[in-house]
N, C-alpha and C positions, 0 to 999 in steps of 0.2 A: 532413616529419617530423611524426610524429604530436604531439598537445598531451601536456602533462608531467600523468601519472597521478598522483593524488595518495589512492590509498582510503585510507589510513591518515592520523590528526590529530591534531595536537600541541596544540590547540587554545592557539596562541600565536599571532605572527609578524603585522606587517602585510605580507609579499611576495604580494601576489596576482598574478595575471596580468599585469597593466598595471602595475603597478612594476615584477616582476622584466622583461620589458623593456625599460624605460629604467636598469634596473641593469645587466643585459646590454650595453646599447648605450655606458653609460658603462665600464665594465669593458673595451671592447674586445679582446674575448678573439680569441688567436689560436692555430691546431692545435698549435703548438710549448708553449705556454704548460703552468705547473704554476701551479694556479687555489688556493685555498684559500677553503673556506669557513668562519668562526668564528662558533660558534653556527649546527649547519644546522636544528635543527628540524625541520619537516617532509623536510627534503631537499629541496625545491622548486629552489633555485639551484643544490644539488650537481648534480642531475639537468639542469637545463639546461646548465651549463657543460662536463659531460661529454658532451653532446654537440655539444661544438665544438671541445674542447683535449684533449690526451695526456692530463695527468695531475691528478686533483683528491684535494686532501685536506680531508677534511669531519672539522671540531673540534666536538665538545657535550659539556658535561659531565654534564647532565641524562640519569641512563639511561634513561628511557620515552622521551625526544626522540629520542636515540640509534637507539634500538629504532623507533622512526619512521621515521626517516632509511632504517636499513636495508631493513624494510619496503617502503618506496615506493621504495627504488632498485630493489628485484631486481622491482618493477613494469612497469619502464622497460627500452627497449633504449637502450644507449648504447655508445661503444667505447672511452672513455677506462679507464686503470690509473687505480680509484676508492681508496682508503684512508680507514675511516671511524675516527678518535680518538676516545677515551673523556680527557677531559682539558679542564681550565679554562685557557683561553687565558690569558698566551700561553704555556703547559706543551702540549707538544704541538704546537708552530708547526715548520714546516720552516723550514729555514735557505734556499730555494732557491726560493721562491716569486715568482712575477713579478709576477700578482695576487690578490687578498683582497676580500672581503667579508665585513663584520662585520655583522651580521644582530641581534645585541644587544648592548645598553651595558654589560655587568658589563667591568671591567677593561680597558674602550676603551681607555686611555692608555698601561698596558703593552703593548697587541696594537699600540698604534701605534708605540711605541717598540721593538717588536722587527721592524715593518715597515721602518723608517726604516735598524736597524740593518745588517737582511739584503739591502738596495736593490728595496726589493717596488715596482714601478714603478706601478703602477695602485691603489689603493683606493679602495671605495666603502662606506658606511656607512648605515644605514635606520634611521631613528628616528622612532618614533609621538609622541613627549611633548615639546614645547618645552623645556622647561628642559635638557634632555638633549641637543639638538640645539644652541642653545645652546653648553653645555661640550665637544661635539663639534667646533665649527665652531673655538672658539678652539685645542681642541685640536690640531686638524690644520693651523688656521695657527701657533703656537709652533714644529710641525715645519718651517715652509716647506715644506707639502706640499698645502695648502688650493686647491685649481684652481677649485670653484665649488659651490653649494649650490642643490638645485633645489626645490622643494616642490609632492609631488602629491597630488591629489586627486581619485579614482576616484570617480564613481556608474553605478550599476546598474540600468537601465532594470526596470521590474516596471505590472504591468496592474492599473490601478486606475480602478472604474465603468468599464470601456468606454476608458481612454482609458491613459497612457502616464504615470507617475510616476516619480522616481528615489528612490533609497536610496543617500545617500552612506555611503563608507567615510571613517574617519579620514583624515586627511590627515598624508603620509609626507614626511618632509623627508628629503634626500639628500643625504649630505657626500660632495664628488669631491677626491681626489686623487692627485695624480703627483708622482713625485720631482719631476720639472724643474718643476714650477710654477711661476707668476709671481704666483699670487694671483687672484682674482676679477676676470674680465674686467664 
């Protein structure tokens, strides 16, 4: 499958390559699955997940984001029934969702309380800034939904004098969880 096009830019989001992968891989998406994205931004995650599950709904309330999102989908081949929302999470949440990604902090604690509510089995969460990650982690364990927390940190090899340098990116903390959690193994 070809890599996920992205010309259009939100100039937001840390999901690059290598996160959204181990977001992917924590998500465990599967063809039957109704995916949601909160907060897509560039679309990058909508577009991966639709090509792996039926049906994705991509939430942003920001319209140039929006307009992003749409953008870089009709880039893409994919075969999932995509629905992109214009709405501030959690306004605009399906009630039938299995998994979620929440791609920005505004209103975490509502989108997780309406995950909890609907039995959204899988959520994963991406946060650039400690303190946020932080009230993320306590968040999703008060849910009993807290399975584990990973924190990555992408660099990007670049040619310097002759020889091989890197340029890190921010470093991304990832909150996992599943309904049946047990807590951090």
């Amino acid at each position: 499958m070809p890599q996920v096009a992205l010309p259009h830019d939100a100039k937001a989001g840390p999901t690059k390559p290598e996160v959204r992968a181990v977001t992917l891989e924590k998500l465990a998406l599967e063809p039957p699955d109704h995916f949601v994205d909160v907060g897509s931004c560039t679309g990058s995650i909508t577009i991966e997940a639709a090509r792996r599950v039926e049906r994705v709904t991509a939430i942003e309330r920001n319209p140039e984001r929006l307009e992003v999102t749409e953008k870089n989908l009709a880039a893409n081949e994919y075969d999932a029934d995509v629905t992109v929302r214009a709405a501030e999470a959690p306004e605009g949440l399906p009630e039938d969702a299995d998994a979620m990604f929440l791609g920005g902090s505004r209103n975490f604690e509502a989108v997780l309380d309406h995950a909890v509510e609907t039995d959204v089995d899988r959520i994963v969460m991406n946060v650039a800034r400690l303190e946020v990650a932080g009230r993320a982690v306590e968040a999703f364990r008060e849910r009993g939904i807290l399975e584990g927390v990973v924190q990555l940190q992408v660099s990007h090899g670049y040619e310097l004098v002759g020889a091989t340098s890197f340029d890190s990116q921010n470093p991304v903390y990832m909150v996992v969880g599943r309904r049946d959690a047990e807590g951090l193994a």
